[in-house]
N, C-alpha and C positions, 0 to 999 in steps of 0.2 A: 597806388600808395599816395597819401599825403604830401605833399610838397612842405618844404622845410619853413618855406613863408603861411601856409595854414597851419603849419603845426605851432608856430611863435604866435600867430594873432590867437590862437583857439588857448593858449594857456595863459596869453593876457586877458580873454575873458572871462574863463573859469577864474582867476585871481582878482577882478575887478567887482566878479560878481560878489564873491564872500566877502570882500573887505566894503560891500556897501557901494562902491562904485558906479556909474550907467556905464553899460558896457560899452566897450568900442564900436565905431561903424567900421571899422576894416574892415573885419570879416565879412559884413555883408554887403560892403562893397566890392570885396574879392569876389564874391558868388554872385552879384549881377553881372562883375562884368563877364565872369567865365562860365556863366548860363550859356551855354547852345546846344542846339540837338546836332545829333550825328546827321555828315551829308555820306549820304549811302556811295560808297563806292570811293570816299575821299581816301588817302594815303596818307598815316599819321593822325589822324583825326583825333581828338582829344574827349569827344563829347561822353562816352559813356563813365569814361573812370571821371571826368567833371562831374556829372549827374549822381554819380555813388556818394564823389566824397561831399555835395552837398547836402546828401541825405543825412551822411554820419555825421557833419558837421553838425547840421540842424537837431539833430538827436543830443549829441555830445552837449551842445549848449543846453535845451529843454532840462541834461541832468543836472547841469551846474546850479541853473536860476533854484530847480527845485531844492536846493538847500537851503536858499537863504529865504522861503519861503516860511509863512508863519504858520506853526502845526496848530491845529486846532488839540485842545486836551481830551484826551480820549475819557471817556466815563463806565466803571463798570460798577454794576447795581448787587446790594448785597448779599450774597448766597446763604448767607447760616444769621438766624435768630439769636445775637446776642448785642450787650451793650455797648461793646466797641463798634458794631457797624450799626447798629440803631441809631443808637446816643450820638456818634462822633459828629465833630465839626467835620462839616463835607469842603470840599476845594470848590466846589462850585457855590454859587449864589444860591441859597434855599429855595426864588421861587425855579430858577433855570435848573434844578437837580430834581424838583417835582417833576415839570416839562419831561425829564428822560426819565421817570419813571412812573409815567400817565396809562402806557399801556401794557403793564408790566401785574401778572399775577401771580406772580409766587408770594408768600408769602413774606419772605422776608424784604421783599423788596415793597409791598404791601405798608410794614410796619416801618419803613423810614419814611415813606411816603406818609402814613398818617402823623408820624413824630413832625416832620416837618410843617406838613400844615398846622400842625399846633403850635410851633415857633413863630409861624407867619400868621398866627391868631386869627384862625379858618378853623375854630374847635368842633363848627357843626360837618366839617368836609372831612377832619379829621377822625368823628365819630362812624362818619360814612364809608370812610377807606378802613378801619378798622374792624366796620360789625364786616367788610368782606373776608378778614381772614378765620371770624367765629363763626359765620353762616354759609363759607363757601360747603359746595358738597366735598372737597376733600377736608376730613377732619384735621385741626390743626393739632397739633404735640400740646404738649402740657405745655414745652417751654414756649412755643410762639404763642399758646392760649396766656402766659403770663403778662407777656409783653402787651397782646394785645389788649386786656384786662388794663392794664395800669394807662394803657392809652387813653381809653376808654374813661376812666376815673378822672385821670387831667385835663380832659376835652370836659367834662361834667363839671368839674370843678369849675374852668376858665368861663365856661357859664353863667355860672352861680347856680348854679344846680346840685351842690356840695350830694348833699342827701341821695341824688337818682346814683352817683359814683361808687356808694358804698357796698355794694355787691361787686362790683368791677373791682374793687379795691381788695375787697377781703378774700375773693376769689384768686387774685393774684399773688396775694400773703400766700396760699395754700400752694400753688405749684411754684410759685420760683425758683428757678435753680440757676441764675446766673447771678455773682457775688455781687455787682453793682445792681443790679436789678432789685437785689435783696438790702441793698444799701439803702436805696430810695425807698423804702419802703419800712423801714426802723420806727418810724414815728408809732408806725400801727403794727408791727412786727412779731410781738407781743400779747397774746388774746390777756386783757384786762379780765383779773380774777373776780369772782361774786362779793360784792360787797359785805357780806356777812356768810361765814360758812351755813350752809344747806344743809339744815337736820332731818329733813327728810330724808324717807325711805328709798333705795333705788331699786329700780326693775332690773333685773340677774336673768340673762336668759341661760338656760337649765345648763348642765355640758352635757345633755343627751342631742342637743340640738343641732353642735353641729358634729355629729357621727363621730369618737372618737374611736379609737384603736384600745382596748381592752388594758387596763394598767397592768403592769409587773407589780403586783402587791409587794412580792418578795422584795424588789426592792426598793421600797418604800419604808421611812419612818414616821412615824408618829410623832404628830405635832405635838408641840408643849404651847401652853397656855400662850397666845399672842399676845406681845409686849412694843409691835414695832411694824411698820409699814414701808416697803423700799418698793420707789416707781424706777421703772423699766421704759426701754422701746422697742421693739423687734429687729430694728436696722433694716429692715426694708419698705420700700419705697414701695408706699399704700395709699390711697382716696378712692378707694369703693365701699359707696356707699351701702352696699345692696347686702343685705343679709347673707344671700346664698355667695358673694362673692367673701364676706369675713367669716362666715363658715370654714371655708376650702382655705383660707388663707388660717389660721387657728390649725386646723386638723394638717397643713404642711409642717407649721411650725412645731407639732407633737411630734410628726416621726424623723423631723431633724434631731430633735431631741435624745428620742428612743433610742431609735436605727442605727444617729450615727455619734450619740454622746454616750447612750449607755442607762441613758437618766430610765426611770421606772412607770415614769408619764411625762406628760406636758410642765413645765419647771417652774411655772404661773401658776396664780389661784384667779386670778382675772384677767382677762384682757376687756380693752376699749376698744372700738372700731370706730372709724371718722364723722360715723353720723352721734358720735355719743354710746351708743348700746353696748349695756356690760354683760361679757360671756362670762360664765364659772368655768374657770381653768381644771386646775387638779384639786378635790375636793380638799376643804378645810381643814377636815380632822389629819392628810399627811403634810409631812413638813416638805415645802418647795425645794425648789433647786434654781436657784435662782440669783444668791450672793454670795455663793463661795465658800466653802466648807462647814463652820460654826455659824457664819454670820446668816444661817439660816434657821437658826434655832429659831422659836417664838418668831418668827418673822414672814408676812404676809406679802407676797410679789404681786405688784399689779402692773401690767403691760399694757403701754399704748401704741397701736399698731399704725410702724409708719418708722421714717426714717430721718431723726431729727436733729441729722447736721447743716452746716450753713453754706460749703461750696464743694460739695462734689454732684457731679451729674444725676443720682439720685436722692437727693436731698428735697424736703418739703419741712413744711411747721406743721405743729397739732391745731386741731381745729376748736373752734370756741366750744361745740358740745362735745370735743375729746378730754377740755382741760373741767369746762362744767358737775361733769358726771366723776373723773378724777376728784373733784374737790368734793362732791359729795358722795362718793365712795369711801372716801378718806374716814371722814367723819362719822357715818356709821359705822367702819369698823369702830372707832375712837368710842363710838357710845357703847358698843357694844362688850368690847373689853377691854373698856375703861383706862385706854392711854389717853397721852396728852400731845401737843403739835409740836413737841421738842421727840418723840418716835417717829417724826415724819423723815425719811431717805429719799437720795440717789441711790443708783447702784456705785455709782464712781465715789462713794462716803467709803466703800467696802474694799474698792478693789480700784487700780489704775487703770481708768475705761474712761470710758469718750460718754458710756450709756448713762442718763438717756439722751442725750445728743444736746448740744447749745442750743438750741433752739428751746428744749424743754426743761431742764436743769435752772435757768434762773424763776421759771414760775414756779418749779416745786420750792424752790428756797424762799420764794417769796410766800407764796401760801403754809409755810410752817410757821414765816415772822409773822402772819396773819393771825394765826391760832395761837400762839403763843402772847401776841400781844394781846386778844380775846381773854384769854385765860389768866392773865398775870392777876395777881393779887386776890385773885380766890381761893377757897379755902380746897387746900390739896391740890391747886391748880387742875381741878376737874371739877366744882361745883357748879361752871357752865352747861358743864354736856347734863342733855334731859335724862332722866332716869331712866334704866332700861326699865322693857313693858312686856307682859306676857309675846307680844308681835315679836319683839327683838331673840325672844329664848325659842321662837319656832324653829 
């Protein structure tokens, strides 16, 4: 056991050490002078319980000092793709948080590494840590393709290379789905509408094209003369571009419709797919299903596919030839039976809905003040729109 005089020096050192102290020499003056080895055969001999309690002593002390010892701060690297660990001020020094995350490939640890070296105005190292999360062989998510995109644009930018950024930029409008992410990104947030509505014709891909399901004529009504146009969004979360992929997406959206609404076909006379390409929904001559009991009379649905709110995990914006082909769909109907940009809807004008999503709802309201301020002061407010022409009555 401990002698009563090591147990007093051992807790004046532990008490010297945390208040800052240089510990005392007792104690290791007590243990040189009572270092000795066992003499074999001695009577009373003290040596082995000595030798124990300088081991414990020398442990007991090593625990003390290590308190008052300085912790280095520990560093953990960010696990999930968004703008609080992106974006944040780090606790460490920008270039010492690079340094621990030099050999690090996930990707989100990836993308504060490059946000970083753009801080420390390294846009070309930043470009280079970045194309690793767009060209590594694991494909990145949309959401880490967004981050990395706008990296990418701000690394161009801090260049002066504004112009090579705008693909990385507009690319990034199209997937973002983290609300700050979509903050910074407001200025261009928006696809700017056509300077003058598009009188031209648009290309209609047939609705045999993409295979639907046989309509319920029965329950079907007959459309009455169109007087009004109401834009839509599907509510889900679309950027395929590929024909045979807005095909399949189109013919799901019919037999949610059918199967589990009741409807008699597809509740759309159009839909748009993200590259721009307009399908024919449910043929002209029935009336849609589409705003809500009457508000479907004379009234034409066109849908753009895609999910266009601003912060839930499947959220994106429409694309410039989603809103493009809209704006000149618009207008042929307009020329064709002879409305004007004051029949231009939401669905949310009809009914308390979200559709077609913030994201889309302030360009359709803008593109009707478009046409309407086009049109004011002419006579019937339609002697803009061109005549119709035998082409238009096919």
């Amino acid at each position: 056991m401990i002698n009563r005089q090591f147990r007093s020096e051992w807790q004046d050192t532990c008490r010297d050490s945390q208040t800052g102290a240089r510990p005392k020499r007792g104690l290791l003056l007590w243990a040189t002078e009572n270092w000795r080895l066992p003499s074999v055969g001695a009577a009373g001999d003290r040596g082995p319980r000595t030798i124990a309690g300088l081991l414990l002593a020398m442990a007991m002390l090593t625990s003390c000092l290590s308190t008052v010892r300085n912790r280095k701060p520990t560093y953990t690297e960010p696990n999930n793709a968004s703008a609080r660990s992106i974006f944040a001020k780090g606790q460490l020094p920008a270039a010492t948080e690079v340094e621990h995350l030099k050999y690090s490939r996930s990707a989100p640890a990836l993308l504060r590494r490059a946000w970083l070296e753009l801080q420390l105005q390294q846009p070309q190292a930043s470009l280079d840590t970045s194309a690793q999360v767009l060209y590594s062989a694991d494909k990145p998510s949309a959401n880490e393709e967004s981050f990395a995109r706008y990296i990418r644009a701000e690394s161009f930018q801090a260049q002066g290379n504004r112009d090579r950024g705008k693909f990385d930029r507009q690319r990034a409008r199209q997937l973002a789905l983290d609300p700050e992410l979509q903050r910074r990104l407001i200025p261009a947030t928006l696809p700017t509408p056509t300077r003058g509505p598009a009188w031209g014709r648009v290309a209609i891909e047939r609705r045999a094209s993409w295979r639907p399901l046989p309509p319920n004529r029965r329950n079907l009504d007959r459309m009455q003369r169109p007087r009004r146009v109401t834009i839509h969004h599907s509510a889900m979360y679309f950027r395929d571009t590929r024909p045979r992929a807005a095909a399949a997406q189109i013919a799901r959206i019919q037999r949610e419709h059918m199967q589990n609404r009741g409807y008699g076909d597809i509740g759309y006379h159009f839909l748009i797919d993200p590259s721009g390409r307009v399908w024919e929904g449910r043929e002209l001559r029935y009336q849609g299903a589409h705003a809500s009991g009457n508000n479907n009379i004379g009234n034409i649905g066109i849908c753009l596919l895609g999910n266009f709110v601003r912060q839930h995990n499947d959220g994106q914006g429409p694309t410039r030839a989603q809103v493009q082909s809209m704006e000149q769909l618009v207008v042929q109907m307009m020329r064709h039976y002879r409305f004007g940009g004051d029949a231009l809807y939401c669905h949310s004008d009809f009914k308390n809905t979200a559709c077609p999503g913030p994201r889309m709802q302030p360009i359709v309201k803008q593109f009707a003040k478009q046409l309407q301020a086009r049109l004011a002061g002419r006579a019937g407010n339609r002697a803009d729109l061109p005549a119709r022409t035998e082409e238009d009555d096919e």
